[in-house]
C-alpha positions as semicolon CSV with decimal commas, in nm:
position;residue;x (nm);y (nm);z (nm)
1;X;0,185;0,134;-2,245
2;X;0,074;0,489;-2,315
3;X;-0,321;0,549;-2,277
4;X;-0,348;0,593;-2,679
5;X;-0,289;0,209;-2,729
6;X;-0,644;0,123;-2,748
7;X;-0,957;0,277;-2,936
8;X;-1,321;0,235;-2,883
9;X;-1,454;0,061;-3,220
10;X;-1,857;-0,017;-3,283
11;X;-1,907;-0,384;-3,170
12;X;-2,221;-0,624;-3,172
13;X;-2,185;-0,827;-2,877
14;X;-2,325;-1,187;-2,921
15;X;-2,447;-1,348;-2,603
16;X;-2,674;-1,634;-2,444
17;X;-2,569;-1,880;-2,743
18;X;-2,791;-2,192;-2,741
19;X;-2,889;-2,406;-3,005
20;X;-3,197;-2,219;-3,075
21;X;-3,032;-1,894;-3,127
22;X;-2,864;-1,601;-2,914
23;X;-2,920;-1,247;-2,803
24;X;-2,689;-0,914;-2,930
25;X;-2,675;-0,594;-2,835
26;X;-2,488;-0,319;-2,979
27;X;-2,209;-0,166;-2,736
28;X;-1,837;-0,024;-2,786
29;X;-1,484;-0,231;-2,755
30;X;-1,131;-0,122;-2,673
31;X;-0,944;-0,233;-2,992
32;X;-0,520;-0,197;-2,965
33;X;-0,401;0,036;-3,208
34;X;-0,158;-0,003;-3,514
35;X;-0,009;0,290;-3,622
36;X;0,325;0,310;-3,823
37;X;0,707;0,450;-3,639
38;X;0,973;0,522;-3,854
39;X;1,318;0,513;-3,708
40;X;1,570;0,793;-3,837
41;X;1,902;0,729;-3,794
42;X;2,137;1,057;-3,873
43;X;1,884;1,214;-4,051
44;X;1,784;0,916;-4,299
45;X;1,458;0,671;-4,235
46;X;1,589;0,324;-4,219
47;X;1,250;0,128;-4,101
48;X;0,912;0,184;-4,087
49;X;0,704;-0,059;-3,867
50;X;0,361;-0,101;-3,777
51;X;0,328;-0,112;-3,408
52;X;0,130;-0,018;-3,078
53;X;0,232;0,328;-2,978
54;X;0,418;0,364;-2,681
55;X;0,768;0,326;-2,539
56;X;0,843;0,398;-2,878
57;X;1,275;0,512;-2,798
58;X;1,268;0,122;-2,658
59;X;1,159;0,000;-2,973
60;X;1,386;0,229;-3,206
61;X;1,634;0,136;-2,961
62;X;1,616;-0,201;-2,974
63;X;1,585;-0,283;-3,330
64;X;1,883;-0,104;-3,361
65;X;2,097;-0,311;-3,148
66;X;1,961;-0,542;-3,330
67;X;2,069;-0,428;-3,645
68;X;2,376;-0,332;-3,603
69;X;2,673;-0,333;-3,349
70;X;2,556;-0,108;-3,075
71;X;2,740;-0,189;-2,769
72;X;2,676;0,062;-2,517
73;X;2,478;0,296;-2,400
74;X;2,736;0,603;-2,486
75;X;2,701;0,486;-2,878
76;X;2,342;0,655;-2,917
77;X;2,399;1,042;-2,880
78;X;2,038;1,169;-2,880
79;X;1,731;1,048;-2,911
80;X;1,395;1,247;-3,006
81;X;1,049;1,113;-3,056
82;X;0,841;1,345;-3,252
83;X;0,492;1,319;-3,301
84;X;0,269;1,294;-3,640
85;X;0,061;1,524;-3,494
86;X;0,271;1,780;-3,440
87;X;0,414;1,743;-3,822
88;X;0,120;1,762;-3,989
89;X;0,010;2,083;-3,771
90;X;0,291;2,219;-3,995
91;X;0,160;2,076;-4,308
92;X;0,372;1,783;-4,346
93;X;0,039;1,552;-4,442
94;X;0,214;1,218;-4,473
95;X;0,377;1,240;-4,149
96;X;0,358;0,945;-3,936
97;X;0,563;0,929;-3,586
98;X;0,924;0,871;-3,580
99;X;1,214;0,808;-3,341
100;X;1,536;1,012;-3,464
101;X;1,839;0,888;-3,353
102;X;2,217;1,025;-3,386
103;X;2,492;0,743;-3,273
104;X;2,850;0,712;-3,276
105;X;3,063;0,758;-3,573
106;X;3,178;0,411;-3,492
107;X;2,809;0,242;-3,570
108;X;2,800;0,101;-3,901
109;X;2,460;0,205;-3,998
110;X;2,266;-0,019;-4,241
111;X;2,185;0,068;-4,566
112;X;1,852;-0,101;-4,578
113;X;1,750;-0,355;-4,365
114;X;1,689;-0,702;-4,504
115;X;1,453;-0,968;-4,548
116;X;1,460;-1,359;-4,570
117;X;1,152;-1,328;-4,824
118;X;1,037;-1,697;-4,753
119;X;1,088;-2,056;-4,680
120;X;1,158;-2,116;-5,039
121;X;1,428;-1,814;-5,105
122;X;1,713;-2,077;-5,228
123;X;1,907;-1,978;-4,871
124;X;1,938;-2,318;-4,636
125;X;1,970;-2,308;-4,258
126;X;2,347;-2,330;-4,257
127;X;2,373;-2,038;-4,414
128;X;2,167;-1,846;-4,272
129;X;2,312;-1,977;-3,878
130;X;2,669;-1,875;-4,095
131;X;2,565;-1,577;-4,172
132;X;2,415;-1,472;-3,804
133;X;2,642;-1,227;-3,654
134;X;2,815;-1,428;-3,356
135;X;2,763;-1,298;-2,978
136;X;3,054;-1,049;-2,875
137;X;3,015;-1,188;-2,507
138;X;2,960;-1,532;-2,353
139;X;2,553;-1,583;-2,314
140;X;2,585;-1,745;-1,985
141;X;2,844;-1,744;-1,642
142;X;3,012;-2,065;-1,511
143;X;2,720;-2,302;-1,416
144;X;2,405;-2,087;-1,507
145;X;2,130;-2,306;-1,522
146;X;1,743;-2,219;-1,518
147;X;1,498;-2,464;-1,388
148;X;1,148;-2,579;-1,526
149;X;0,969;-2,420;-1,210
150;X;1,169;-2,077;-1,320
151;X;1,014;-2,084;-1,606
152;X;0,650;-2,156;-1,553
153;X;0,696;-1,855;-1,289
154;X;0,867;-1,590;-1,551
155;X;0,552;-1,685;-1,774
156;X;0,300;-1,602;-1,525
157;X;0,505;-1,309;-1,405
158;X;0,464;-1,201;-1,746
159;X;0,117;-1,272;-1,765
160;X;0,018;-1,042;-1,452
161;X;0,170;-0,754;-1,596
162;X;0,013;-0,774;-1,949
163;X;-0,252;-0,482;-1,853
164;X;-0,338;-0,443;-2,267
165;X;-0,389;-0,743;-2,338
166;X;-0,615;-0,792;-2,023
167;X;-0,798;-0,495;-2,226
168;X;-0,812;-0,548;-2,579
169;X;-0,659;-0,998;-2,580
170;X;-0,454;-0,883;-2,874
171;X;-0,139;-0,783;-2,828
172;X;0,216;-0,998;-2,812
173;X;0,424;-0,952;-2,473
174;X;0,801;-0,984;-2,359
175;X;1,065;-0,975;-2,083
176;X;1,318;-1,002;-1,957
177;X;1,443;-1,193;-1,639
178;X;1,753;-1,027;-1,474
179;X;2,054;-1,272;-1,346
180;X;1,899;-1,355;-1,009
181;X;1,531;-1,433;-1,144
182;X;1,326;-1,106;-1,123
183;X;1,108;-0,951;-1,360
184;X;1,277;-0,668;-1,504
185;X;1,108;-0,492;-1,773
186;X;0,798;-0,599;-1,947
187;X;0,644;-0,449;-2,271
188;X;0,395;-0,483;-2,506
189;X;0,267;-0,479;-2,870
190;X;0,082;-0,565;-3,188
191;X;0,383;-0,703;-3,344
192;X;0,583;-0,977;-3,124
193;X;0,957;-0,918;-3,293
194;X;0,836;-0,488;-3,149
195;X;0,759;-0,597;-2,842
196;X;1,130;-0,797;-2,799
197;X;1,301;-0,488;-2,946
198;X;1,126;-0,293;-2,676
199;X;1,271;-0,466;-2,409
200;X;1,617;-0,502;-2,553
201;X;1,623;-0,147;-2,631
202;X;1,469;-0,049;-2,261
203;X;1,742;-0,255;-2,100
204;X;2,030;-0,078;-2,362
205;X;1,898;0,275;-2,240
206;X;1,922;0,142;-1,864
207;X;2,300;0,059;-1,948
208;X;2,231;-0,271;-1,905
209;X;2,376;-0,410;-2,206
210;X;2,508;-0,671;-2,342
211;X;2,292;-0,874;-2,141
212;X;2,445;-1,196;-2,053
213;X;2,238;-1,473;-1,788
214;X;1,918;-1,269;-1,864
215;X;1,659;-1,457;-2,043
216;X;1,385;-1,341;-2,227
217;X;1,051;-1,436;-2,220
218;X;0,824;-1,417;-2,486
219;X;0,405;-1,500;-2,549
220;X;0,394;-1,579;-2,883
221;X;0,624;-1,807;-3,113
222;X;0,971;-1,845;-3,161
223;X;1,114;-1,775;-3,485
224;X;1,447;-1,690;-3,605
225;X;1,443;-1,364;-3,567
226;X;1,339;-1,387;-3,217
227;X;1,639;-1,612;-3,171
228;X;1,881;-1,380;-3,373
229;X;1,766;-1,034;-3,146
230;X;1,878;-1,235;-2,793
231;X;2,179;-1,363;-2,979
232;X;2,278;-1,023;-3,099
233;X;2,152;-0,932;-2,725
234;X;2,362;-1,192;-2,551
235;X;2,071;-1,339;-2,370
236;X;2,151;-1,652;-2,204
237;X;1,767;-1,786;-2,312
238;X;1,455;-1,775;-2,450
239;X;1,095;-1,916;-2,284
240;X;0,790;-1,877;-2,462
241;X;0,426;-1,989;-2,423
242;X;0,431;-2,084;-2,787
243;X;0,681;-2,326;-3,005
244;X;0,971;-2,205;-3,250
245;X;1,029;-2,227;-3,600
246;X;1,272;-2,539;-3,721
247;X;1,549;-2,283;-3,799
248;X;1,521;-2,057;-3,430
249;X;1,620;-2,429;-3,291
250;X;1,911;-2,456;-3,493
251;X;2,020;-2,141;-3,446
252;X;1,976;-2,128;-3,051
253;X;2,179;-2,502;-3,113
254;X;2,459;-2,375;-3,292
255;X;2,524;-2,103;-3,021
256;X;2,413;-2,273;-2,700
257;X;2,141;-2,060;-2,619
258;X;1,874;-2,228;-2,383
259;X;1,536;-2,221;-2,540
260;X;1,228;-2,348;-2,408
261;X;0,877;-2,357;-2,540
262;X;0,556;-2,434;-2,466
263;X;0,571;-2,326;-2,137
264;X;0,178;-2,397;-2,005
265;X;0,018;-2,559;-1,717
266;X;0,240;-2,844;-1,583
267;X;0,437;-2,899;-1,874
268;X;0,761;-2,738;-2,124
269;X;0,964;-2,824;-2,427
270;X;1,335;-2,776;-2,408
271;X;1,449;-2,750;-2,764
272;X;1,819;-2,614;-2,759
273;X;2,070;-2,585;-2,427
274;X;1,893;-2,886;-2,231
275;X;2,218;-2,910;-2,013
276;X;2,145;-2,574;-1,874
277;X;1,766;-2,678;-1,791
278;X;1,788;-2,839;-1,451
279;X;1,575;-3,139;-1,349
């Protein structure tokens, strides 16, 4: 995380409660920043999101394997991050950072990205699992199997490398776990489907993609999209601190990804792949 992630804001620090009153003084805070990235793709904006700067070619990265059907590292040609600063220095006013990407002429590039609007849009889960592009590789080898203790020690590897949030306690985190249990990349921000592009799109520019028997590990809650990214990913799992949404267990259901939630203190929830969670 770069060092313009945080910004001191005015704070009124409220100390020594009792029931007769407390003491304040006035003192500074690191807050995270949220800033917007656009992501170019040929020349044309296709996203804007609201995120924590830094590692920003992960994120563009990421949501675009996400997006689409990036399958190796040789389908993104260039990549160039360029700076709001720097546009507005050439009076470009409404500039705002942005990732610009060329990729192979074989990408199918979306038009616009879209968006279940709500719970109530008229579309029911067995659509939407239908309409959930399918893994292009198996999620998981011959007898891959994680194990409660794995998981409770993925979460706290997490957790010790979650400098920001040390700093600011407001920002999502992810990673990912490489085949033979290690911590492999760990990233953070504002938004918690950013911070799971970031580490999808890190491990696509290490060429380590698709990414079958890694599992990712997130902080906050599980919700479709979260299952769709390690899907479209081929992640054998998903643990997270938090729960998921009814429809990220269906989904992880209908294509045998492991997902486990609630992964704190002594205890977990295995919601989807339980004969891949050993005992």
């Amino acid at each position: 995380m770069t060092s313009h992630a945080t910004d001191p804001r005015p704070v009124r620090r409220v100390s020594a409660v009792t029931a007769s009153g407390a003491s304040s003084q006035d003192d500074f805070d690191p807050v995270v920043v949220e800033a917007p990235l656009s992501i170019s793709v040929g020349g044309d904006i296709l996203a804007t999101t609201m995120r924590t700067p830094g590692h920003d070619e992960d994120l563009a990265v990421g949501w675009l394997a996400s997006e689409t059907d990036l399958a190796a590292r040789t389908d993104v040609m260039a990549i160039k991050r360029e700076g709001a600063a720097a546009s507005r220095s050439q009076g470009i006013e409404e500039a705002v950072d942005t990732v610009h990407l060329d990729v192979a002429a074989s990408v199918e590039i979306p038009k616009a990205r879209a968006y279940l609007t709500s719970s109530s849009c008229g579309i029911c889960s067995a659509e939407v699992i239908e309409a959930t592009p399918k893994p292009r590789v198996a999620l998981h080898s011959e007898g891959w199997q994680l194990t409660p203790q794995q998981a409770h020690a993925w979460v706290a590897a997490m957790r010790e490398e979650q400098k920001m949030f040390e700093l600011t306690g407001s920002l999502h985190a992810a990673a990912i776990i490489a085949p033979g249990g290690s911590l492999q990349v760990v990233r953070e921000d504002v938004g918690r489907h950013n911070a799971v592009d970031k580490v999808i799109g890190s491990a696509f520019l290490s060429e380590e993609y698709p990414l079958t028997d890694h599992v990712l590990v997130v902080s906050g809650r599980v919700s479709y999209e979260i299952v769709a990214k390690a899907l479209r990913a081929c992640m054998a799992g998903i643990v997270a601190v938090s729960g998921p949404t009814t429809l990220a267990v269906d989904l992880a259901r209908a294509h045998g990804l492991v997902l486990v939630g609630f992964t704190r203190e002594d205890r977990l929830n295995v919601y989807a792949g339980g004969g891949r969670v050993a005992q």
